[in-house]
Every structure is written in structure tokens, then in C-alpha cells.
TINUTI-502828 format. One record per residue: residue number from 1; x, z, y of N, C-alpha, C in turn; chain; residue in three letters. Coordinates in steps of 0.02 Angstrom, whole numbers, plus 50000, padded with zeros to 5 digits. Each point is the difference from the previous one (the first is absolute). Last residue first. Layout:
<rs>
NUM_X_Z_Y_X_Z_Y_X_Z_Y_A_ALA $
...
</rs>
This chain:
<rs>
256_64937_62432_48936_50044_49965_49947_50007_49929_50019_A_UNK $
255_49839_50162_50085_50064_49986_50034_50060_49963_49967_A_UNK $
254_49808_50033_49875_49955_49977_50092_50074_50000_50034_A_UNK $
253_50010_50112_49796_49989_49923_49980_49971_49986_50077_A_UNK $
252_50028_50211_50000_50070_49952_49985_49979_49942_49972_A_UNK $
251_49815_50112_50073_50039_50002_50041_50083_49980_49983_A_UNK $
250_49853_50045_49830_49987_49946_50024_50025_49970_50079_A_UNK $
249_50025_50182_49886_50047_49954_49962_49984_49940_50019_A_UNK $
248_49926_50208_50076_50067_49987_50026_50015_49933_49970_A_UNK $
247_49790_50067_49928_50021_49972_50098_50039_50002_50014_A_UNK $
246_49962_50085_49783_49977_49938_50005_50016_49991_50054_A_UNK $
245_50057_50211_49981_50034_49952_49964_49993_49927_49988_A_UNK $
244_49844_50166_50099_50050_49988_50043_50062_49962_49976_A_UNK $
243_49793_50057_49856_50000_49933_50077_50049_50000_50057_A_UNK $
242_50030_50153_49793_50009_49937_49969_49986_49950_50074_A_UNK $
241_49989_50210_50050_50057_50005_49983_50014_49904_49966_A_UNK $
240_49785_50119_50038_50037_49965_50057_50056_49991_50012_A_UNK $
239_49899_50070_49810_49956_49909_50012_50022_49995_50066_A_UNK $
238_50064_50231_49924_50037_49938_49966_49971_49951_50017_A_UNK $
237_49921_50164_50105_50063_50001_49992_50026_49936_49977_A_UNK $
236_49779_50058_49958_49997_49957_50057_50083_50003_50006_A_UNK $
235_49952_50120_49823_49981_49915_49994_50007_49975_50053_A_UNK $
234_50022_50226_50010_50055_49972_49988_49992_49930_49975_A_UNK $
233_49814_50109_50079_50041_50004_50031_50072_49950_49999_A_UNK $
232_49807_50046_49849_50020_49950_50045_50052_49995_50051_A_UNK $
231_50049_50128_49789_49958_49997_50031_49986_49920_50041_A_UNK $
230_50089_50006_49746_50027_49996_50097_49944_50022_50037_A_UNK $
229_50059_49995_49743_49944_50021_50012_50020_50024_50090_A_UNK $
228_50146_49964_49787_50028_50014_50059_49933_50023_50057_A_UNK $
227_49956_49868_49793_50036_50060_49986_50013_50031_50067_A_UNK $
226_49925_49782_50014_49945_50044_49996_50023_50071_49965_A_UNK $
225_50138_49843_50091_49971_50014_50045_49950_50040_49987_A_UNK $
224_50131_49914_49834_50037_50039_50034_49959_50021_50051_A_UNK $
223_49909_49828_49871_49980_50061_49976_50068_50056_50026_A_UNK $
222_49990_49787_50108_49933_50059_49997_50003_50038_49965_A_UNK $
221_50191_49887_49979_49988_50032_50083_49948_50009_49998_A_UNK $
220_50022_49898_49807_50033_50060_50007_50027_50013_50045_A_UNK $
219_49872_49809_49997_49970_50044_49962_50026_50079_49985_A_UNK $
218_50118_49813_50124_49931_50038_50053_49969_50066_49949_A_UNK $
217_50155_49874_49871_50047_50037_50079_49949_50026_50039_A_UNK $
216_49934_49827_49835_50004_50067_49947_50035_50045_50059_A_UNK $
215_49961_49802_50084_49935_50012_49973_50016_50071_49983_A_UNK $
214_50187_49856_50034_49960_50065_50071_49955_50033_49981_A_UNK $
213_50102_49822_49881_49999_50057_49960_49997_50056_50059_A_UNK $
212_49979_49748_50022_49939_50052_49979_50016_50077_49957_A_UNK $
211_50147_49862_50192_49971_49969_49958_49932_50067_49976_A_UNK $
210_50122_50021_50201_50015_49914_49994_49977_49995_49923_A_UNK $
209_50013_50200_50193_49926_49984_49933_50003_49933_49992_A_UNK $
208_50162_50101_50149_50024_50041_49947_49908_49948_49930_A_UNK $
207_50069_49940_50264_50007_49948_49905_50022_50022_49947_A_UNK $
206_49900_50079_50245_50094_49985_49960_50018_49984_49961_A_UNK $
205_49768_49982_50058_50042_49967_50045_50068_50015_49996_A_UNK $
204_49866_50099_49846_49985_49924_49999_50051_49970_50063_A_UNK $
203_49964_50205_49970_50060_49988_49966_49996_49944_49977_A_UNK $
202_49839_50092_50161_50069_50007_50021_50046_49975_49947_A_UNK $
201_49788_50003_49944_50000_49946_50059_50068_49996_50018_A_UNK $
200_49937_50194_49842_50002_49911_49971_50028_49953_50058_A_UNK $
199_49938_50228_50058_50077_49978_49990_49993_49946_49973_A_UNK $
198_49789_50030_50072_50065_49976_50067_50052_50029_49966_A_UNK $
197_49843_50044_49851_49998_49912_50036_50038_49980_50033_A_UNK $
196_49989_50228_49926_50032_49956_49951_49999_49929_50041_A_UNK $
195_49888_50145_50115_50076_50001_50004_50055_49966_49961_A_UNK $
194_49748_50030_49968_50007_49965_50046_50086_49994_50037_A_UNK $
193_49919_50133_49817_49983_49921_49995_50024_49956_50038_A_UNK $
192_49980_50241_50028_50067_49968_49955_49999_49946_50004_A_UNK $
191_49798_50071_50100_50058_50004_50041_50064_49995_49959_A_UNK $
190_49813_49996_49862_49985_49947_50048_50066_49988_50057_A_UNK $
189_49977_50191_49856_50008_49943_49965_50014_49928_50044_A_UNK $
188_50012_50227_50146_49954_49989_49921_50034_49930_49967_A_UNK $
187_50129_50221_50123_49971_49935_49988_49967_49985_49979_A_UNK $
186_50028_50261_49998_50020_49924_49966_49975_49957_50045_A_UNK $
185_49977_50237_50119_49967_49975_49939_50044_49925_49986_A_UNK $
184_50100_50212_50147_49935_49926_49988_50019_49974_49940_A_UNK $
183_50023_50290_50001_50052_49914_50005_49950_49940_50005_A_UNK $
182_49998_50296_50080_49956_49930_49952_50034_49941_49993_A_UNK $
181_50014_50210_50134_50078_49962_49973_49963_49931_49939_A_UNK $
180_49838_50143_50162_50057_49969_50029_50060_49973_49959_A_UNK $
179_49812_50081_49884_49973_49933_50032_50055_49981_50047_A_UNK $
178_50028_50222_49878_50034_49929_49974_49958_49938_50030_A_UNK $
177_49987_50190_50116_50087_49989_49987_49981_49938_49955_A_UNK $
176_49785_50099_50042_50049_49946_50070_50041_49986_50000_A_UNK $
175_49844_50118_49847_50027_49951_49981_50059_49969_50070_A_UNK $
174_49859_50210_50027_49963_49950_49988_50020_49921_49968_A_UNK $
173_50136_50225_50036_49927_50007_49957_49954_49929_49992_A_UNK $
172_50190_50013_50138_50026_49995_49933_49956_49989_49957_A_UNK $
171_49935_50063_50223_50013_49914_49997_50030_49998_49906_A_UNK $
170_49955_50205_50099_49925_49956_49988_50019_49942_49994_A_UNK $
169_50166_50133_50025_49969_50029_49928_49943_49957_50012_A_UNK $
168_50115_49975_50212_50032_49985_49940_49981_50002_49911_A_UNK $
167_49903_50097_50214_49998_49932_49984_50046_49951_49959_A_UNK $
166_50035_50225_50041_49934_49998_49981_49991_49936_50003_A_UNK $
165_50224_50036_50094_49973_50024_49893_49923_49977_49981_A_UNK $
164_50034_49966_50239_50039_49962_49944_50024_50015_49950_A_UNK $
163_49887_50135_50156_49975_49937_49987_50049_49954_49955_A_UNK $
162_50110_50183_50043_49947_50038_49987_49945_49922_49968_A_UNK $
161_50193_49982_50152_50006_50000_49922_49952_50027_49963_A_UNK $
160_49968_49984_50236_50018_49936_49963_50022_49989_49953_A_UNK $
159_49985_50234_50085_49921_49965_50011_50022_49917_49972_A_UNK $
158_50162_50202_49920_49987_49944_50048_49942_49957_50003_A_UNK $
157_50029_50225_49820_50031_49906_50036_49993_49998_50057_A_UNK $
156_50015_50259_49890_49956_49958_50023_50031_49940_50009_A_UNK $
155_50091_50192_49915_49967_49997_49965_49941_49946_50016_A_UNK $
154_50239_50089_49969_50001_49963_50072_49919_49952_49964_A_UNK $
153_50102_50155_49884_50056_50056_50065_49961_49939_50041_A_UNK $
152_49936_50005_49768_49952_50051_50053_50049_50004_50065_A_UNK $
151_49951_49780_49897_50041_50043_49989_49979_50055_50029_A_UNK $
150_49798_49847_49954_50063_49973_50021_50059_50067_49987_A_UNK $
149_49750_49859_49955_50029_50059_49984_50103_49992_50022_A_UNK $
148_49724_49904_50082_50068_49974_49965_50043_50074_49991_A_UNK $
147_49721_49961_50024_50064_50045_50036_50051_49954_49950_A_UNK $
146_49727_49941_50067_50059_49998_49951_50055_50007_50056_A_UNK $
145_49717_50050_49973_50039_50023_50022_50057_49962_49971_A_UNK $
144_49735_49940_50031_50065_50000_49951_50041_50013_50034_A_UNK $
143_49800_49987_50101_49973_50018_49935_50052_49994_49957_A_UNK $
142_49999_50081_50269_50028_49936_49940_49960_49996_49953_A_UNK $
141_49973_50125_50199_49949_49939_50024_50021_49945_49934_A_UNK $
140_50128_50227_50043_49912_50004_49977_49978_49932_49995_A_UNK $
139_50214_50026_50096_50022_49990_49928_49900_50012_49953_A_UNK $
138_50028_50040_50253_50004_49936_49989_50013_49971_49916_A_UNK $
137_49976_50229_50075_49938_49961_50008_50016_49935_49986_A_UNK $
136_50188_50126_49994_49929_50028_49946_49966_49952_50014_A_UNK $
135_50199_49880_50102_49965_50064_50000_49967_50025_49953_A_UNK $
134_50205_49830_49996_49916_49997_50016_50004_50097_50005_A_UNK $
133_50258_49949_50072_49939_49959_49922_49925_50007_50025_A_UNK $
132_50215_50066_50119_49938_50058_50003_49974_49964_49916_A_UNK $
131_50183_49865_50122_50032_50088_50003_49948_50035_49954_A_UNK $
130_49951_49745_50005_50080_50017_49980_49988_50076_49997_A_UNK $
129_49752_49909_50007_50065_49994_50050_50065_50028_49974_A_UNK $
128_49814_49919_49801_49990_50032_50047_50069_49999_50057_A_UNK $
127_49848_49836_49837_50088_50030_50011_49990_50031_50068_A_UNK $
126_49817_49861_49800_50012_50026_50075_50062_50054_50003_A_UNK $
125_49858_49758_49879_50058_50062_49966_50014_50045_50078_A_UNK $
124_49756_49860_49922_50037_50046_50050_50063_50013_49970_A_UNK $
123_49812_49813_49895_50058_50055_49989_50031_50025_50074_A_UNK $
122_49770_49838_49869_50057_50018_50080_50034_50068_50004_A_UNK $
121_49921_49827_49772_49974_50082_50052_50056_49997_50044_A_UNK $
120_49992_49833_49817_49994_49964_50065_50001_50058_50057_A_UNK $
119_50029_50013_49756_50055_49972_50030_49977_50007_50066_A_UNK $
118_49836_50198_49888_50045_49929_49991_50059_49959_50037_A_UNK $
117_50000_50240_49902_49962_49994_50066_50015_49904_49980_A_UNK $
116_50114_50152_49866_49902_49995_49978_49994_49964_50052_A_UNK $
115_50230_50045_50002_49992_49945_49940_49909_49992_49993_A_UNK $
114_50177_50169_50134_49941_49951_50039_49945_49937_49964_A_UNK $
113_50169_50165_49912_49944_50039_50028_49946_49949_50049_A_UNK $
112_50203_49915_49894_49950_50025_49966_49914_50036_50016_A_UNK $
111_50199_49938_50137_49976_49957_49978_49944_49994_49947_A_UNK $
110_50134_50176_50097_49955_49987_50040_49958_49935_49967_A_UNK $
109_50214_50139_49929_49900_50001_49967_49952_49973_50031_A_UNK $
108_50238_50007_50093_50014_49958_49923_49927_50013_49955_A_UNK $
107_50040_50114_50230_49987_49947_50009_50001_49936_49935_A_UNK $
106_49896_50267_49946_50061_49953_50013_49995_49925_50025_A_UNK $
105_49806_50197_50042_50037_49960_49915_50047_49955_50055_A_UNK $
104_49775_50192_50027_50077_49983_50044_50038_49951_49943_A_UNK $
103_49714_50082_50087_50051_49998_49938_50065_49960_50037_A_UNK $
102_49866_50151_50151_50015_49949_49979_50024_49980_49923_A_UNK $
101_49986_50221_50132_49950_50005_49955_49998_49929_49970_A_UNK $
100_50200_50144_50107_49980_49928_49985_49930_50009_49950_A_UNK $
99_50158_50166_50177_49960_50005_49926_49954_49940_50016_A_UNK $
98_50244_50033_50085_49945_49994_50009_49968_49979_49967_A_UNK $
97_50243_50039_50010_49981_50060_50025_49909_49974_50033_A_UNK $
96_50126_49807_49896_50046_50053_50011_49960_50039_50046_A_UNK $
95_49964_49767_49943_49974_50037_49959_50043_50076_49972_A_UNK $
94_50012_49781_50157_50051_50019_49949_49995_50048_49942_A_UNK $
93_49856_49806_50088_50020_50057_50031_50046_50042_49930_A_UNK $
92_49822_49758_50049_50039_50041_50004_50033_50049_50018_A_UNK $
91_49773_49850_49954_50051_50017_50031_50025_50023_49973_A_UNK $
90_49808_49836_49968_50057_50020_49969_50045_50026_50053_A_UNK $
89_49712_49893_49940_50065_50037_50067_50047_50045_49948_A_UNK $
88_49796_49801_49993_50032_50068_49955_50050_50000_50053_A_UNK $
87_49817_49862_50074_49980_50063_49938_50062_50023_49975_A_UNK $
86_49983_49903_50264_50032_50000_49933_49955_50019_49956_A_UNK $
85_49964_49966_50256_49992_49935_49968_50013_50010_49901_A_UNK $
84_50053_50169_50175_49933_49979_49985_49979_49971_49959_A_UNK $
83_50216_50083_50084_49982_49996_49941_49919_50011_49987_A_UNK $
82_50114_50007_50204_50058_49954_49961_49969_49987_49932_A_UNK $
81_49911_50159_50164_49963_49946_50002_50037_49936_49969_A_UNK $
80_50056_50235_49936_49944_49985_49996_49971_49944_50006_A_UNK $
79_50195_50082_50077_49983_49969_49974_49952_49957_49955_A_UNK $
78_50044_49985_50257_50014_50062_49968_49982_49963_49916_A_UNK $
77_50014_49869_50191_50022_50037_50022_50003_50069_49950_A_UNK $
76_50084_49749_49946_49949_50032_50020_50010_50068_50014_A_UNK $
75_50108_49729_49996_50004_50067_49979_49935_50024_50020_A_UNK $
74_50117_49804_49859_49932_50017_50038_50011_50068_50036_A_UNK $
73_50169_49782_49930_49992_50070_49997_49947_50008_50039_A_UNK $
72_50136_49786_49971_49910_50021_49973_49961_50080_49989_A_UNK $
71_50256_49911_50081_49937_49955_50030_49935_50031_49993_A_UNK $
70_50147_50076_49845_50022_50020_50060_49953_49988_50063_A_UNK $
69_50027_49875_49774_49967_50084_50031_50001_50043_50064_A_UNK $
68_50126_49781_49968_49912_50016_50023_49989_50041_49979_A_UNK $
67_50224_49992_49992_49962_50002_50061_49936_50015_49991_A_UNK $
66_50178_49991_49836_49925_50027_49996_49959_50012_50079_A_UNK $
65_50261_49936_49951_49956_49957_49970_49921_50032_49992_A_UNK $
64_50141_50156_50083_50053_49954_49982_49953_49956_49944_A_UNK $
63_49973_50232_50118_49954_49946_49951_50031_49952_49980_A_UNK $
62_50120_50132_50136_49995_50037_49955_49941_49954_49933_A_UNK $
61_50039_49951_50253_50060_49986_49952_50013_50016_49914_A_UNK $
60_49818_50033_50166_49969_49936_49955_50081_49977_49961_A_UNK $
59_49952_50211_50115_49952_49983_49937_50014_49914_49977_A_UNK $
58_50104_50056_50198_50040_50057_49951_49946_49990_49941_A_UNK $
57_49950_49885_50205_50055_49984_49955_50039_50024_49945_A_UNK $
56_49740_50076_50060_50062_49946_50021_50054_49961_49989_A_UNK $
55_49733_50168_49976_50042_49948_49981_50051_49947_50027_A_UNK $
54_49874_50233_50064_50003_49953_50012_50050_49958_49959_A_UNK $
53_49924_50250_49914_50033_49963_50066_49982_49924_50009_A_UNK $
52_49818_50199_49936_50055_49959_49945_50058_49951_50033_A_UNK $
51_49782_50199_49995_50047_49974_50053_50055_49982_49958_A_UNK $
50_49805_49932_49892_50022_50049_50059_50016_50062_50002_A_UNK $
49_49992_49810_49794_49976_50051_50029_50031_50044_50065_A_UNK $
48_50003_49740_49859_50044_50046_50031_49951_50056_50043_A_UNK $
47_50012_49812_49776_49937_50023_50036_50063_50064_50044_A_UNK $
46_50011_49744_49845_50046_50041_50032_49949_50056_50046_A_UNK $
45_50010_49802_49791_49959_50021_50042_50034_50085_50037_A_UNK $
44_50088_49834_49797_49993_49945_50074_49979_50056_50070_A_UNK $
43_50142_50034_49751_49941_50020_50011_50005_49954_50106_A_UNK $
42_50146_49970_49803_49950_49956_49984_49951_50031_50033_A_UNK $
41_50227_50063_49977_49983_50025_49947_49923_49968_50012_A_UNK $
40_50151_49940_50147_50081_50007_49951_49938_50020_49944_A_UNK $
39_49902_50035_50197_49998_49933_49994_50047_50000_49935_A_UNK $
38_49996_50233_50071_49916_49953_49991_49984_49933_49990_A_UNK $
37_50211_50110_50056_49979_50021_49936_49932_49977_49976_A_UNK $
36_50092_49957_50226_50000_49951_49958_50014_50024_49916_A_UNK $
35_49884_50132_50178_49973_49927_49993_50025_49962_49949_A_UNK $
34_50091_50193_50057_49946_50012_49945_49964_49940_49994_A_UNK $
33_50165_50015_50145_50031_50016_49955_49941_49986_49952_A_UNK $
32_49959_50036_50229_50023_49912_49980_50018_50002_49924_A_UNK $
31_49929_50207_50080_49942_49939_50000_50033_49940_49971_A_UNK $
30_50156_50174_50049_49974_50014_49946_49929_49948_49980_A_UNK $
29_50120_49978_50203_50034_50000_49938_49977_49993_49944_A_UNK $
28_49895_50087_50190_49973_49946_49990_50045_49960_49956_A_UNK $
27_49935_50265_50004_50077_49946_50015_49947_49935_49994_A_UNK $
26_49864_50190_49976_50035_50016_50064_50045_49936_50023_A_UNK $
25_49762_50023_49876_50052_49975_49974_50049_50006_50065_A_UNK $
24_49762_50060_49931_50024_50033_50054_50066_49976_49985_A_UNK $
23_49866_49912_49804_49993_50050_50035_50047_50023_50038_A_UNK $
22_49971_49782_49863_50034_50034_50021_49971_50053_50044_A_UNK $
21_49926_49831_49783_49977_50040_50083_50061_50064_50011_A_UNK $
20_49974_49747_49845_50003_50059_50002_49999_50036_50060_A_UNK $
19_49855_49836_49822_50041_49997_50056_50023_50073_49981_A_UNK $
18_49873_49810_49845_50050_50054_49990_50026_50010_50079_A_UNK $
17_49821_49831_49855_49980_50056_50062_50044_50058_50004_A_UNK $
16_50054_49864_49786_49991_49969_50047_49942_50070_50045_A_UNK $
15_50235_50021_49871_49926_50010_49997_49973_49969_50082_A_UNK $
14_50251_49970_49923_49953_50054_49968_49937_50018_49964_A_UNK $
13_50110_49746_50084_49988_50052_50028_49983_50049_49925_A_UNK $
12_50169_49799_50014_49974_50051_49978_49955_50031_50045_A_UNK $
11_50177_49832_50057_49957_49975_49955_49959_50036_49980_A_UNK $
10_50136_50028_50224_49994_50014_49932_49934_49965_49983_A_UNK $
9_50193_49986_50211_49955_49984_49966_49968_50043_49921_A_UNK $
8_50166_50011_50265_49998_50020_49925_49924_49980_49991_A_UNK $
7_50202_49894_50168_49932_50026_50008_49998_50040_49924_A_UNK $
6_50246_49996_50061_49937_49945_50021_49933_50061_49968_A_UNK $
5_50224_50146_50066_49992_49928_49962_49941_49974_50037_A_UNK $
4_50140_50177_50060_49985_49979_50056_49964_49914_49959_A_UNK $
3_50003_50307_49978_50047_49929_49982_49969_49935_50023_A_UNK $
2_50040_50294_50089_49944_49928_49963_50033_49952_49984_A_UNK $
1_50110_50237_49999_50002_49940_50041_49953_49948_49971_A_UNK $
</rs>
């Protein structure tokens, strides 16, 4: 059952010139699906090889936040002409009962294997139709073969899980997990500063700062502020936590 959250964003791409090409793709399920393995993992560019169904409600339930791929899908009529534009071409196949003159390496080697070509090379990943997979000829046009290895009683994925391992090892590979859990960066100096001021202001008007031993109270609320090291975020938190405390109070002195 698709799920029914908000849009999906990522901070990470893989590699930059990264699409993926669906060949002869029967479920439009399976389209919507792979889209949002493709957004969830930073790849933008969507290439759909004929005869590929029409995009509807059933793809876009399944994308669940990755419309615009969806939107931006190119299709074309064979593949060949899907992969003009590329220098390296990456398919797949399960690599069962056909003599692979391709070199073949794991969706967990792919990263490597791609490690010479520079960042910017226009990458093909191409996924052959759910029942059949690519053809001979079509697995010819790769210069890199990668098979996922699976149980022998149930030895092939799902065209939308299939893309989303493989784009998964390129996103890990390229740092993307930790640029997504990355923590913002500190406050700076200047933005402590400036909070200190407006609590000063505030405990001036409650008449917690009635003589000079505040002096030494701010001094160890900065250096608490600078241990603790607040994003901005949570600076802005609090400086609106303190201006909403100022306006109530002044609102009881106004009705008072």
C-alpha cells in the first residue's frame, strides 16, 4: 500500500549527470515507485523506453511526493535513442543463463567501478521490463554490468527495488547519508551576542538586573551559551521565547 506522506527532498545527489532508464516498464506502479526511490536518493532525471504505460493515478500514488519526476519523464522510442546523449551506461540483469562478455560487479561495487570516470560524466543506470529484463543486445550497449544477488528460491527484485538498492550504494558512496544527518552549524558569536542583549533588556524590565552583579550573570549565560554551542535555529527559539515574554508583560502593564 503506498503511503500517503509529504513531498520528499534530499540534500545529496550521487553523481552529478545521474538518470535512470526504464526499459518497456509494464506496471505504471512500478514507475511511480522508482521515482520516489529516485527522489528519497537525489537522482532528478527520469528516461522511459517504449512501450511504457501512461502515467496516472496509480504512478503518481506510488511516487508519493516525486511528482515531478514524473512530470519530467522523457520517453523514447527505443533504446539506443535513450542513451545517446550518455558516456557510460550501467545495466542490469540478473546474470542467470547468459554469457556476459560485460564486466559484471555488485550493486555495493558499483561505486567504485565508477570512481575513474569524472564527477560530472553522464551516467545511464538502465532497468530492464519486470517479466523478460534487457535483452543480449540491449545488455551490449553497457560498458558495466551490476546484478544484485539474491536467494536462489526468489532470485530477481522488483523493477522499483532494483533502482533503489542501486541508487542507494551511489548515494552512501558519495557521502549523502552524512551531508543528510549533518548537524547546523553553531551560532556565531555575533548571534549569542545579540540574544544576550535582549535577555539583558528583558531582566532590566523585571528588575532581575537592579544592581551590578548582573555583570557577572550575563557573563555566565555566555559562557553557558557558548558550551551548549545553539544552532541558530534554536537561538531564534529562544530570542522568540524572550520577545514573547517581553509583550506579554508589557501588555499587563497596558492593562494594568
Amino acid at each position: 500500500m503506498p503511503g500517503t506522506d509529504g513531498p520528499i527532498s534530499s540534500s545529496s545527489r550521487p553523481r552529478a549527470g545521474l538518470a535512470v532508464v526504464l526499459v518497456r516498464p509494464r506496471e505504471e506502479g512500478n514507475i511511480g515507485a522508482a521515482a520516489r526511490a529516485m527522489a528519497n536518493l537525489g537522482i532528478r532525471q527520469l528516461l522511459l523506453v517504449e512501450p511504457a504505460p501512461p502515467l496516472g493515478g496509480v504512478a503518481r500514488a506510488f511516487a508519493v511526493g516525486a511528482g515531478a519526476i514524473l512530470d519530467g519523464a522523457v520517453r523514447h522510442p527505443d533504446l539506443p535513442a535513450a542513451l545517446a546523449p550518455f558516456r557510460r551506461v550501467v545495466a542490469t540483469t540478473s546474470g542467470r543463463d547468459r554469457a556476459l562478455t560485460v564486466p559484471l560487479v555488485t550493486a555495493r561495487e558499483l561505486p567504485a567501478a565508477l570512481a575513474a570516470d569524472p564527477p560530472e560524466t553522464p551516467t545511464a543506470l538502465v532497468f530492464g521490463p519486470e517479466r523478460s529484463g534487457l535483452t543480449v543486445e540491449e545488455l551490449a550497449l553497457a560498458s558495466l554490468l551490476v546484478r544484485i544477488p539474491c536467494a536462489p528460491e526468489q532470485p530477481t527484485l522488483n523493477l522499483a527495488q532494483t533502482v533503489l538498492l542501486v541508487a542507494y550504494e551511489l548515494w552512501m558512496a558519495s557521502g549523502g547519508a552524512a551531508a543528510a544527518t549533518r548537524p547546523e552549524p553553531p551560532a556565531t558569536a555575533a548571534e549569542q551576542a545579540g540574544f544576550l542583549r535582549q535577555l539583558r533588556e528583558l531582566a532590566e524590565r523585571t528588575g532581575f538586573a537592579r544592581d551590578d552583579t548582573y555583570a557577572g550573570v550575563e557573563r555566565d549565560l555566555g559562557a553557558l551559551l557558548a558550551r551548549a554551542a545553539p544552532s541558530p535555529r534554536e537561538l531564534r527559539i529562544l530570542r522568540g521565547l524572550v520577545r514573547r515574554t517581553a509583550g506579554a508583560l508589557a501588555h499587563r502593564r497596558r492593562s494594568g
